[in-house]
C-alpha positions as CSV (number, residue, x, y, z in Angstrom):
1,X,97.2,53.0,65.6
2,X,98.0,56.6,65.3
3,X,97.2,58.6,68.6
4,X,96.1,61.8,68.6
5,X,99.4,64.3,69.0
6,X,101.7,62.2,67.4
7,X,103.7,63.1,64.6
8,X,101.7,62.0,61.4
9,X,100.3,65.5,60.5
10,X,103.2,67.3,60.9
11,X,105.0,64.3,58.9
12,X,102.1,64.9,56.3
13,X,102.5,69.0,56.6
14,X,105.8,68.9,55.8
15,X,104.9,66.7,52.1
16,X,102.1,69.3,51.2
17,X,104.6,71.8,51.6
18,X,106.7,70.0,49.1
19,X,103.9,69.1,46.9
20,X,102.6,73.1,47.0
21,X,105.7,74.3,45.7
22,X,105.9,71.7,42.7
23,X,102.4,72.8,41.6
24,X,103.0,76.4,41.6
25,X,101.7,79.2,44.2
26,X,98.2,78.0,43.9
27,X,96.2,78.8,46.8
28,X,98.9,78.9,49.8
29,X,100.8,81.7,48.0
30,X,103.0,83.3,50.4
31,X,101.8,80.6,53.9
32,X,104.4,77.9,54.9
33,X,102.3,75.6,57.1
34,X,101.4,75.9,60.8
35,X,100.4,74.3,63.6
36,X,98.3,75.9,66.7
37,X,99.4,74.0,69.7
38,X,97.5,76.4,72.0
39,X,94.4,74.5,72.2
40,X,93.9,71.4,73.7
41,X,91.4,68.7,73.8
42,X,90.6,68.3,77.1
43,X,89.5,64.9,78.9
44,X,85.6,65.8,78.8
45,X,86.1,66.5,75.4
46,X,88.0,63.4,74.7
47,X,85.7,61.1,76.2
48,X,83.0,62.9,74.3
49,X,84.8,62.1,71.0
50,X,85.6,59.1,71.2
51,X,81.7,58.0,72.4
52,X,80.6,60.2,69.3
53,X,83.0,57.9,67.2
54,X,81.1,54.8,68.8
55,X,77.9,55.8,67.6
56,X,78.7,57.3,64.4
57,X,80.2,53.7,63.7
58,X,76.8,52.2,64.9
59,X,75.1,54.4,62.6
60,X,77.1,52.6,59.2
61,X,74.7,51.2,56.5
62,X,75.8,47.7,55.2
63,X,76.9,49.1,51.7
64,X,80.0,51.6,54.0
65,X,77.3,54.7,53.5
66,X,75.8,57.2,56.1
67,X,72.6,58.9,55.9
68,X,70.1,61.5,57.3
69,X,67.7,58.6,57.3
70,X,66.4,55.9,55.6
71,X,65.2,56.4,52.7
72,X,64.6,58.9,49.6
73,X,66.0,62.4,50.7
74,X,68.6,60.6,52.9
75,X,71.8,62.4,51.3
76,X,74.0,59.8,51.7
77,X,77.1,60.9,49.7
78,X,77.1,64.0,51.7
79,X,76.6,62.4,54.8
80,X,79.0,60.0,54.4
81,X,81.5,62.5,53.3
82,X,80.8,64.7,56.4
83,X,81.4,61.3,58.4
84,X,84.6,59.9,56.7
85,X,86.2,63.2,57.4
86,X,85.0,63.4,61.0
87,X,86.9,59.8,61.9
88,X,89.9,61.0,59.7
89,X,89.9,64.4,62.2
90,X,90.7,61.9,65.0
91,X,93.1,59.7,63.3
92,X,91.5,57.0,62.0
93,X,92.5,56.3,57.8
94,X,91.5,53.4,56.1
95,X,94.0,51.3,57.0
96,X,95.2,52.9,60.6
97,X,93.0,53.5,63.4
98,X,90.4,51.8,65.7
99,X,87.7,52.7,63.1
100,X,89.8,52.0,59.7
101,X,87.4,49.5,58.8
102,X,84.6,52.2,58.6
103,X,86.9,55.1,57.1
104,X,87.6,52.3,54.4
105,X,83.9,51.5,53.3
106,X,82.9,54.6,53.4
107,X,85.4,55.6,51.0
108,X,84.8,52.6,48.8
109,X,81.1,53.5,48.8
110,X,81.9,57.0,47.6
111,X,84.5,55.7,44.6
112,X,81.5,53.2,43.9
113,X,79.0,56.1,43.5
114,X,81.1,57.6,41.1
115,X,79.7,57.5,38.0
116,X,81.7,57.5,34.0
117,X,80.8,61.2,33.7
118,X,82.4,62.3,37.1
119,X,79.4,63.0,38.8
120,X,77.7,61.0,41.9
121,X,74.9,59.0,41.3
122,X,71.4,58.8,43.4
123,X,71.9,62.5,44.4
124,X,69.3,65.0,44.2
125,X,69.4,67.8,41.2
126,X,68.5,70.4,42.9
127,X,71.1,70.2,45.5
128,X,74.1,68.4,43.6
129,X,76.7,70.2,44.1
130,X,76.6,70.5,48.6
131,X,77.2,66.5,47.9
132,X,80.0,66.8,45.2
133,X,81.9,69.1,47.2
134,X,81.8,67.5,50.9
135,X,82.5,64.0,49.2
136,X,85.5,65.3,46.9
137,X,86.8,66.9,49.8
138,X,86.2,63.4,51.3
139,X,88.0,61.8,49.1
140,X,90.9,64.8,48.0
141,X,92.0,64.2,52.0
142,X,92.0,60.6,51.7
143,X,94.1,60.3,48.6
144,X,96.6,63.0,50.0
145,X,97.1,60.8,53.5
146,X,97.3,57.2,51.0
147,X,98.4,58.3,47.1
148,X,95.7,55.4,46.7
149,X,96.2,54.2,42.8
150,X,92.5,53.3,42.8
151,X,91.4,57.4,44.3
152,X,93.6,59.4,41.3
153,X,91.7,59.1,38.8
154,X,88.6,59.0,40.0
155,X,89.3,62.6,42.2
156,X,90.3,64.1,38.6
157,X,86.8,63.4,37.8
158,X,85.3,65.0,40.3
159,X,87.4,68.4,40.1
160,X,87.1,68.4,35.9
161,X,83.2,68.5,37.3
162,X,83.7,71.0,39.4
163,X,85.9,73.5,37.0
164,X,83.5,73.0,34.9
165,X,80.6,74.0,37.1
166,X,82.1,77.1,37.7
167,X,80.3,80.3,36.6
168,X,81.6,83.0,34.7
169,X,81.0,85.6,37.8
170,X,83.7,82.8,39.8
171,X,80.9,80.9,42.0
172,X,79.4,77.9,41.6
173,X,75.2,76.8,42.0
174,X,73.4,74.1,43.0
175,X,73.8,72.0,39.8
176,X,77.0,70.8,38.0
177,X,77.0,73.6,34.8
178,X,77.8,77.0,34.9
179,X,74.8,79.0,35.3
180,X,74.5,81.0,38.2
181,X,76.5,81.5,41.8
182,X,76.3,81.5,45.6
183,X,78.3,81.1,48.3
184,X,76.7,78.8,50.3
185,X,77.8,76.6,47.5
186,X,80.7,77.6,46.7
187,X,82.4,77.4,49.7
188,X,82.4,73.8,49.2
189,X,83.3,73.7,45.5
190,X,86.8,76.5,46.9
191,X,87.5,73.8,49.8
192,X,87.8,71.1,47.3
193,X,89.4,72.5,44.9
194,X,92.6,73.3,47.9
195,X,92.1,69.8,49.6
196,X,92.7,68.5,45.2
197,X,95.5,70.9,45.3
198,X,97.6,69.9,48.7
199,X,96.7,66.2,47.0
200,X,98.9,66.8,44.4
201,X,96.4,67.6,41.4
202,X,97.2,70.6,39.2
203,X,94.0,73.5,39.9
204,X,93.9,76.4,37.2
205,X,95.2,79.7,38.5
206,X,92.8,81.1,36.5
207,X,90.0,79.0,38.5
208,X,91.6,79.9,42.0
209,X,91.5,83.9,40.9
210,X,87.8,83.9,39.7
211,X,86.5,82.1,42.9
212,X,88.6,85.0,44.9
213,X,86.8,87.5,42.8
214,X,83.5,86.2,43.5
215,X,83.4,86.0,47.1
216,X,84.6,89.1,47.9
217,X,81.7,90.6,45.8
218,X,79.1,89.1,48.6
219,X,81.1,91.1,50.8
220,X,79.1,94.4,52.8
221,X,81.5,96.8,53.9
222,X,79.4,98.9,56.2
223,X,77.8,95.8,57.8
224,X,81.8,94.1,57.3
225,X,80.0,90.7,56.9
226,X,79.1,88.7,53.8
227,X,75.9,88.0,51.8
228,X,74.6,85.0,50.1
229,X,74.7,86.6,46.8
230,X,76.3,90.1,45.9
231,X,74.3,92.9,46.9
232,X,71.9,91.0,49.4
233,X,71.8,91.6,53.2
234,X,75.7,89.9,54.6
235,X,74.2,86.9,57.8
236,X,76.3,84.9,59.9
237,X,76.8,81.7,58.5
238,X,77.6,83.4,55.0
239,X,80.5,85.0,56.3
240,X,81.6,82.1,57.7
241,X,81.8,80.4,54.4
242,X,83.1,83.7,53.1
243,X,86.1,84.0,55.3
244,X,86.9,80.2,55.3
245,X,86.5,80.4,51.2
246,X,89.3,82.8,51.3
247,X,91.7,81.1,53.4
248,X,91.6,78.2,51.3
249,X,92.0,80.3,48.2
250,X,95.5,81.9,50.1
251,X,93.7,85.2,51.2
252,X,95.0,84.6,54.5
253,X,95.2,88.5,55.3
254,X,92.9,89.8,53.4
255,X,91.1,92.8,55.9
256,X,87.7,91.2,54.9
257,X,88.8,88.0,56.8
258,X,89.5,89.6,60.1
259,X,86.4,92.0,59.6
260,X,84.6,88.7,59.1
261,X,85.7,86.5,61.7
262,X,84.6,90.0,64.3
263,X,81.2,89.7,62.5
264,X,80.7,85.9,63.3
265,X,81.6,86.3,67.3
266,X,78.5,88.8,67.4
267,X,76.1,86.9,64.8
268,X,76.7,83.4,64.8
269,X,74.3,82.9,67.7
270,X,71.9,79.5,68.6
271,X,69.5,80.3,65.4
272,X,68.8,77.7,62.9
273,X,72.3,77.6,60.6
274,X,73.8,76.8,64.0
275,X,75.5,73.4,62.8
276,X,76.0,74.9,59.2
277,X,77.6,78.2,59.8
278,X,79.9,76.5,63.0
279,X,81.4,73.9,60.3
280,X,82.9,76.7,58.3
281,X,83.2,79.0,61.4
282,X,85.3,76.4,63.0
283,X,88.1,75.9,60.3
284,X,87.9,79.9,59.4
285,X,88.7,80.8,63.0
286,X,91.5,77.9,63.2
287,X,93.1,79.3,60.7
288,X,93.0,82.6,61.9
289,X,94.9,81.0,65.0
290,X,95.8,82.9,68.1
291,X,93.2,84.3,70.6
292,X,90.5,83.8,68.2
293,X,90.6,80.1,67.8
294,X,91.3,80.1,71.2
295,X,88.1,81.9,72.3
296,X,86.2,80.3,69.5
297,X,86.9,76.9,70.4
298,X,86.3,77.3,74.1
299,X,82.6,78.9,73.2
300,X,82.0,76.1,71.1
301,X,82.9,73.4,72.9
302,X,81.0,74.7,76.2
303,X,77.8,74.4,73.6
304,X,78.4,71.0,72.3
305,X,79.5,69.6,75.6
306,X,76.2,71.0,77.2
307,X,73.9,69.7,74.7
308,X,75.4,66.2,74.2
309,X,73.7,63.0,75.0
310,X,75.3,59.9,76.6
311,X,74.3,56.9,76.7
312,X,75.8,53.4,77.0
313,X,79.2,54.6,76.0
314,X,78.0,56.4,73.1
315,X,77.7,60.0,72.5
316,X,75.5,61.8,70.3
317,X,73.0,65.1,69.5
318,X,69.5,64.6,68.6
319,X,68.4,67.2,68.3
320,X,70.7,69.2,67.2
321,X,71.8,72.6,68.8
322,X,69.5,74.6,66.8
323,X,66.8,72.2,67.1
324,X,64.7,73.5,64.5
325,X,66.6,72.7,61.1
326,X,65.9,68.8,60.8
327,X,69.5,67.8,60.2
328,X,69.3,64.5,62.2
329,X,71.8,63.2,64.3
330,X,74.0,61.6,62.2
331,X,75.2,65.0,60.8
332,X,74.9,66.7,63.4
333,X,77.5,64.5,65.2
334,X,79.8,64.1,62.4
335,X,79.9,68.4,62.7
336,X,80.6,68.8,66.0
337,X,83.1,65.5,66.1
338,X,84.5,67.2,63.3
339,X,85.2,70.3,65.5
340,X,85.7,68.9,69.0
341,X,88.3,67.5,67.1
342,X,90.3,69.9,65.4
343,X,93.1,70.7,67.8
344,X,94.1,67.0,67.2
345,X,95.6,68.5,63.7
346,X,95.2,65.5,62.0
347,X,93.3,66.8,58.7
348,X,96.6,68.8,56.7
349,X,93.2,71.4,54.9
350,X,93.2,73.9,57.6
351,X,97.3,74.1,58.2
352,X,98.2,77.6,56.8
């Protein structure tokens, strides 16, 4: 069993740089991978974790899924991608790790929703493409740690859907053509489109350029935060897709980034896009590195370690921090496992 701070990701880190400069500059253009060994997970924290783990594996359906709840509406291709990458933050692959055995089905129920024409089946229209993006992310990271035969081909699928969704302007909408843009969905589609890349698969310059192009048109100088769409008022959990969206697309300097991460520490207060704007906040800041990720971190965990519950060696949220936003447990705690987790460095996405 891998333990967390031993030397797979670094082992892994120094592969994607390999496979980054066979594929061309791509996203990481001018950024030779990095680790922040600054922050540290505590023992609080750990013992947090690792009850969150206990009840996240409590909370697996028979068929290797996860879901809101039970039911129509339950999203469980986005849940369960949210959730397979939460145990791979701490370690755990499908065939290494006390939870392997979960990590495994819930990537076998993932391949198994794929359907011939690359898209997921049993997901809602209207919000198609939040579940195509967390799931090929998903499944990008698990193919990059395994070169699985039986993930290749089936992860082309899913990004030939996804270049194909995008829209002329660079962004990408709620459903898989090319119609219209945000960035609340695109930040998803971007993230994808790297994790595919430090996998191995070629992604079209021309793709990486146009999503660049798009999100820094949401940006709003005077306010030096981003909007949902160009030209509307910029909000907290935008720019945290915004700024995250551009470190995965190589715009590691870019003066919008810092600007942006300034903008979250004043905006990205206990309101309901909390759990949201905190899973992009999270990796954005990472990256960022330094005193940022060291203050963000340390504000973040105080708020998920003071709203956990415990009980009988499990640890989860319900409700959530915001309360209000109906996200139910499950995700909740895949989130903030997710980003308890991160100065493990086990996922290679947010090295720089």
């Amino acid at each position: 069993m891998t333990t967390p701070g031993s030397s797979r990701p670094r082992a892994f880190a120094a592969c994607v740089v390999a496979s980054l400069a066979l594929c061309g500059a791509g996203f990481a253009q001018s950024r030779a991978l990095s680790v922040d060994e600054s922050v540290k997970v505590d023992g609080e924290t750990k013992m947090v974790i690792d009850g969150a783990l206990k009840y996240l594996a409590a909370k697996q359906h028979l068929d290797g899924s996860w879901s809101v709840k039970e039911g129509l509406g339950s999203h469980p291709v986005a849940i369960t991608g949210y959730t397979v990458l939460a145990f791979m933050a701490t370690g755990n692959l499908p065939d290494e790790g006390e939870y392997a055995k979960n990590v495994s089905a819930g990537m076998q129920f993932l391949l198994d929703s794929i359907q011939p024409d690359g898209t997921f089946r049993n997901v809602a229209p209207g919000q198609y493409m939040y579940n195509h993006g967390i799931a090929t992310v998903a499944l990008a990271e698990l193919y990059g740690e395994s070169r699985s035969a039986a993930i290749r081909p089936k992860l082309e699928q899913l990004v030939a859907v996804i270049l194909k969704a995008q829209d002329p302007a660079g962004g990408w909408r709620y459903t898989p053509q090319p119609r219209d843009a945000d960035l609340s969905v695109t930040v998803m589609q971007t993230v994808a489109l790297r994790a595919a890349q430090d996998a191995g698969l070629a992604i079209p310059q021309q793709s990486i350029d146009k999503a660049v192009e798009y999100v820094k048109s949401c940006y709003q100088p005077a306010k030096k935060g981003f909007s949902y769409q160009p030209g509307a008022p910029p909000g907290a959990s935008r720019t945290a897709a915004a700024i995250y969206s551009l470190q995965v697309l190589g715009k590691y300097d870019d003066p919008s980034v810092k600007a942006g991460s300034d903008y979250l520490f004043t905006n990205l207060k206990d309101h309901g896009w909390w759990t949201y704007g905190n899973y992009y906040a999270a990796p954005a800041q990472y990256m960022i590195g330094g005193e940022t990720w060291r203050k963000w971190y340390g504000q973040v965990n105080q708020a998920l370690l003071r709203a956990v519950h415990r009980e009988g060696g499990m640890a989860y949220w319900d409700p959530p921090i915001e309360g209000s936003q109906g996200v139910g447990s499950v995700f909740a705690t895949a989130v903030y496992v997710h980003i308890l987790a991160m100065p493990y460095h086990f996922l290679p996405l947010y090295q720089r």
